[in-house]
DRENBA-685410 format. One line per 2 residues: their letters; for each residue x, y, z of N, C-alpha, C. Coordinates in Angstrom, 1 decimal. Layout:
REM DRENBA-685410
a> X:Y:Z:X:Y:Z:X:Y:Z ~ ...
***
This chain:
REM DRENBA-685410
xx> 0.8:-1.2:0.0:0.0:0.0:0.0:0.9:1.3:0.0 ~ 2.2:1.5:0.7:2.7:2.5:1.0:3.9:2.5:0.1
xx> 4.1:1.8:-1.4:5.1:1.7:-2.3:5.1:3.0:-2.5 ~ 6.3:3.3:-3.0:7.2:4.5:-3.6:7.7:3.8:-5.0
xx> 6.5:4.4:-6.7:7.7:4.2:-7.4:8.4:5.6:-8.0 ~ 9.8:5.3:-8.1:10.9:6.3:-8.6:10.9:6.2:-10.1
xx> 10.8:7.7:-10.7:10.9:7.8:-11.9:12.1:7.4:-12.1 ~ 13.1:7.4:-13.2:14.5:7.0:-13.7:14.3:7.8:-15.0
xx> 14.9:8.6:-15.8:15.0:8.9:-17.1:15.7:8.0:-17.7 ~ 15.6:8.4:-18.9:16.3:7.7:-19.8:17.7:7.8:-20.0
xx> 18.3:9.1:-19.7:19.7:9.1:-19.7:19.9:8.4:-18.5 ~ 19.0:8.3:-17.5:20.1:7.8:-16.1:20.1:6.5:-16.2
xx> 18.7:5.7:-16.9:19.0:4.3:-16.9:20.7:3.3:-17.7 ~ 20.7:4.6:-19.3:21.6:4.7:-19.9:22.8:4.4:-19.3
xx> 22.9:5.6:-18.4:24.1:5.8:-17.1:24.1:4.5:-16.4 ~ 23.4:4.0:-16.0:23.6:3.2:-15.1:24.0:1.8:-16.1
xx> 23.8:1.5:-16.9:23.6:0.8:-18.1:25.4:0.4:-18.5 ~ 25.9:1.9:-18.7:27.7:2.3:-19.3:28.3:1.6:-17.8
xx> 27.8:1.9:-16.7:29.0:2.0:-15.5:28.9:0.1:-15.4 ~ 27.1:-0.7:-15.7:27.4:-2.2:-15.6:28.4:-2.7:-16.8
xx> 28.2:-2.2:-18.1:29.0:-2.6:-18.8:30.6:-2.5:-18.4 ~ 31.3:-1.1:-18.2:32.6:-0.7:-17.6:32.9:-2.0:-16.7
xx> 32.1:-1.8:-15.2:32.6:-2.8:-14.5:33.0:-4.4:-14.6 ~ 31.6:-4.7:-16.1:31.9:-6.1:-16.2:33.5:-6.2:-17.3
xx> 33.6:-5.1:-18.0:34.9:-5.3:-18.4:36.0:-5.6:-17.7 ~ 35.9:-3.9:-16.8:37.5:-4.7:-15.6:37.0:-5.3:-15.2
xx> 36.2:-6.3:-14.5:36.2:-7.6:-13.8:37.2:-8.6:-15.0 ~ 36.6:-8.5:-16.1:37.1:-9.8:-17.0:38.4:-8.8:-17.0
xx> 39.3:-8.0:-17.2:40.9:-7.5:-17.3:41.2:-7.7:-15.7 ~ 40.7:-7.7:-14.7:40.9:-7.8:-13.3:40.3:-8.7:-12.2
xx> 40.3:-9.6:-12.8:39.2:-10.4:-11.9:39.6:-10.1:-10.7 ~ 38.7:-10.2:-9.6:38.6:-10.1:-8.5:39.3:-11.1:-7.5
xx> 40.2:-11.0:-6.7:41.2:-12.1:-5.7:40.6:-13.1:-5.1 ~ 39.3:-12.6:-4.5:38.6:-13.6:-3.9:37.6:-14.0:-4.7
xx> 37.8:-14.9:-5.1:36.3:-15.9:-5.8:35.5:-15.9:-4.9 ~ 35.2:-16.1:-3.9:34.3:-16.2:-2.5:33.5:-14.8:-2.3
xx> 34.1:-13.9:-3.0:33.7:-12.6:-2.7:32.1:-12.0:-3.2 ~ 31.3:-12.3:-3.0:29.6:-11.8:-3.6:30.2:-10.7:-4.6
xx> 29.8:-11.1:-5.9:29.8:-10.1:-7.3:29.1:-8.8:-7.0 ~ 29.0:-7.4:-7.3:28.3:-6.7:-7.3:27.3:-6.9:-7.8
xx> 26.3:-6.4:-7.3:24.9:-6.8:-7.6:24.1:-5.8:-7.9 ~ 23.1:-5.2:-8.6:22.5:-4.1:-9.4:22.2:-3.3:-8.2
xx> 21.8:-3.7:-7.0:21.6:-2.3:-5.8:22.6:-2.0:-5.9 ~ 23.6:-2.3:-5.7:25.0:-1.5:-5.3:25.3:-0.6:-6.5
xx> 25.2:-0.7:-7.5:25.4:0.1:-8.9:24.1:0.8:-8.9 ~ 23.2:0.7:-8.5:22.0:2.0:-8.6:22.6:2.7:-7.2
xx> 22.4:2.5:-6.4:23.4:3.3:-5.3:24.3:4.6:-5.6 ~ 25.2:3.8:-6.3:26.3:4.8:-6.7:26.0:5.7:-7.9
xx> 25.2:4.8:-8.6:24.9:6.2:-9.9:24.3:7.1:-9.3 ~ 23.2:6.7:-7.8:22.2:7.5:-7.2:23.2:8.5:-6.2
xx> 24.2:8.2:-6.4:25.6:9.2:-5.1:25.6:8.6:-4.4 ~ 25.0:7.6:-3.7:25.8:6.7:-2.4:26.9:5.9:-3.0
xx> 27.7:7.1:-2.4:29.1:6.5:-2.9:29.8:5.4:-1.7 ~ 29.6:5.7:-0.4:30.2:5.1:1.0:29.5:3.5:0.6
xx> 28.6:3.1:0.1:28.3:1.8:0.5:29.1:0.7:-1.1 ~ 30.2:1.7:-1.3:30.9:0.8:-2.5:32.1:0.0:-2.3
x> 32.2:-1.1:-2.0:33.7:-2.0:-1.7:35.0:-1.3:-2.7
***
């Protein structure tokens, strides 16, 4: 009953869109040390495009 939906434009989906593509690149030039490590997962990348920058490993 008490949902909140959030508009998104089209550039910011876009945005958010370039920064998953970017990251999946360096992962494949950088894989990550710990295999064990939980992959970033789409909250944490809407987060940061959103400026919550502190909750980024």
């Amino acid at each position: 009953m008490g949902q909140i939906i959030q508009f998104v434009s089209k550039s910011e989906r876009e945005r958010i869109r370039l920064i998953q593509e970017a990251r999946a690149i360096y992962d494949s030039i950088f894989p990550p040390n710990d295999p064990a490590v939980e992959p970033r997962d789409k909250a944490s990348i809407i987060r940061a495009a959103s400026g919550d920058v502190g909750n980024l490993a």
